[in-house]
C-alpha positions as CSV (number, residue, x, y, z in Angstrom):
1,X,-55.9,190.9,126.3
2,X,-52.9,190.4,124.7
3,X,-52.6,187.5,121.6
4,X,-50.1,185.2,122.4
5,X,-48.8,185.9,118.8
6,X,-47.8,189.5,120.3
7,X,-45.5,188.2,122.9
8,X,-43.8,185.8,120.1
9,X,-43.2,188.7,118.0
10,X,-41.7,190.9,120.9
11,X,-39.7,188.1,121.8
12,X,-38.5,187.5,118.1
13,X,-37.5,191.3,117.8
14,X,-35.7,191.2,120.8
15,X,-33.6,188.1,119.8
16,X,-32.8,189.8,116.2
17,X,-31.4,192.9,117.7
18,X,-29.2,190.2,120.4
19,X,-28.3,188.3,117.6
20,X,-26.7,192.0,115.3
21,X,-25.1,192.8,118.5
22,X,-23.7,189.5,118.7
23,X,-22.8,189.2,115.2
24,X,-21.2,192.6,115.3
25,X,-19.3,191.3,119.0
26,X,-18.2,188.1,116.3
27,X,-15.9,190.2,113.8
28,X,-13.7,191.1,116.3
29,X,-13.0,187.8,117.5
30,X,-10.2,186.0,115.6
31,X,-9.9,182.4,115.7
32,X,-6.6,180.3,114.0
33,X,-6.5,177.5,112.4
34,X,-3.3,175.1,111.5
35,X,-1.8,172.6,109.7
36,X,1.6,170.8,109.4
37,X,2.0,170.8,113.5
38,X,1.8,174.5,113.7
39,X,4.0,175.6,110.4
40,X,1.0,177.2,108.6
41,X,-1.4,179.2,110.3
42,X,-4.5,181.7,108.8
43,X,-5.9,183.9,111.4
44,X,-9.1,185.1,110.9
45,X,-12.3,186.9,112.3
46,X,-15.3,184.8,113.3
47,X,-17.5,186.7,110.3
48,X,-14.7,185.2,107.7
49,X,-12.3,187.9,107.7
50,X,-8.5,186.9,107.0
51,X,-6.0,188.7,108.9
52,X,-2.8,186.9,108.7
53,X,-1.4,183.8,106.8
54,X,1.8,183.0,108.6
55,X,4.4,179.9,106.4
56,X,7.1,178.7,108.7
57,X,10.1,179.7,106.2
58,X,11.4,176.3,106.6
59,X,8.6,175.4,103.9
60,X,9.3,177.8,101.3
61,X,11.8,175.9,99.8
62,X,9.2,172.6,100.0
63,X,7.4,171.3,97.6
64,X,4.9,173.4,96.2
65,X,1.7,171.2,96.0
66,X,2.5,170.1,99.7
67,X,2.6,173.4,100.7
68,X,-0.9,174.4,98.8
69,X,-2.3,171.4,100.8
70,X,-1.3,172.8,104.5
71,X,-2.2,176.3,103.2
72,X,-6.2,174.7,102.2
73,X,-5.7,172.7,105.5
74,X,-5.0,175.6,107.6
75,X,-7.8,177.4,106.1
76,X,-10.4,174.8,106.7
77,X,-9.4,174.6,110.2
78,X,-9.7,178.2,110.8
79,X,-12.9,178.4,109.2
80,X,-14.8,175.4,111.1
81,X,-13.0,177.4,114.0
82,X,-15.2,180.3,113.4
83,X,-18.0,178.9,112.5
84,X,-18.4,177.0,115.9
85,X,-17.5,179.5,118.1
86,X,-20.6,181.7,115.8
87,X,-22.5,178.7,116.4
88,X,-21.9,178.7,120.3
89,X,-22.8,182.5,120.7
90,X,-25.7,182.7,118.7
91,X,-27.0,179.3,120.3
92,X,-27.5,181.0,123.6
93,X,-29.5,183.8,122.0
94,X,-32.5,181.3,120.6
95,X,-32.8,179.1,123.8
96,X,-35.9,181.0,125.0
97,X,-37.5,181.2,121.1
98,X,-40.3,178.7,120.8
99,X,-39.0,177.3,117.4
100,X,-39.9,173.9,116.0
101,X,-38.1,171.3,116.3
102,X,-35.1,171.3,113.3
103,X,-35.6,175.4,112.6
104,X,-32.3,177.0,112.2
105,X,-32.1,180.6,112.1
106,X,-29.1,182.2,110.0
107,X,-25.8,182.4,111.5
């Protein structure tokens, strides 16, 4: 007879190895974020990776502080971007996990 802590732990294993491949799927999607209606974009990998900043020209000749704001705001964006799209694959994983209530496992 099997202990029900057995089929737990199976379980448990199986969902870490989902959860690498997952996270592994996660840096090769690319979210972007914006600010300033599209004039400053950051493009970056769902595991926090930066690939591009892209500054409408038409801003380089702004203010400076103004632009340090969008470039922060674009940022942000991009990086609550990532992090719910993380959040949506990895929620999928745990659905079968009997967890307490309010356990979050890393993302």
């Amino acid at each position: 007879m099997k202990s029900p802590f057995a089929g737990i732990l199976k379980q448990a294993q199986a969902m870490q190895e989902n959860m690498k491949k997952a996270q592994d799927q996660l840096a090769l999607v690319e979210v972007e974020g914006q600010s300033g209606a599209g004039l400053v974009k950051i493009r970056m990998t769902c595991n926090d990776v930066v690939k591009r900043v892209t500054i409408d020209p038409s801003l380089l000749s702004d203010d400076k502080d103004m632009l340090e704001d969008l470039v922060a705001a674009a940022f942000n964006d991009a990086i609550r971007k990532a992090k719910d799209t993380s959040q949506e694959k990895m929620a999928g994983l745990t659905a079968g996990l009997p967890l307490p209530p309010g356990v979050k496992l890393p993302f």
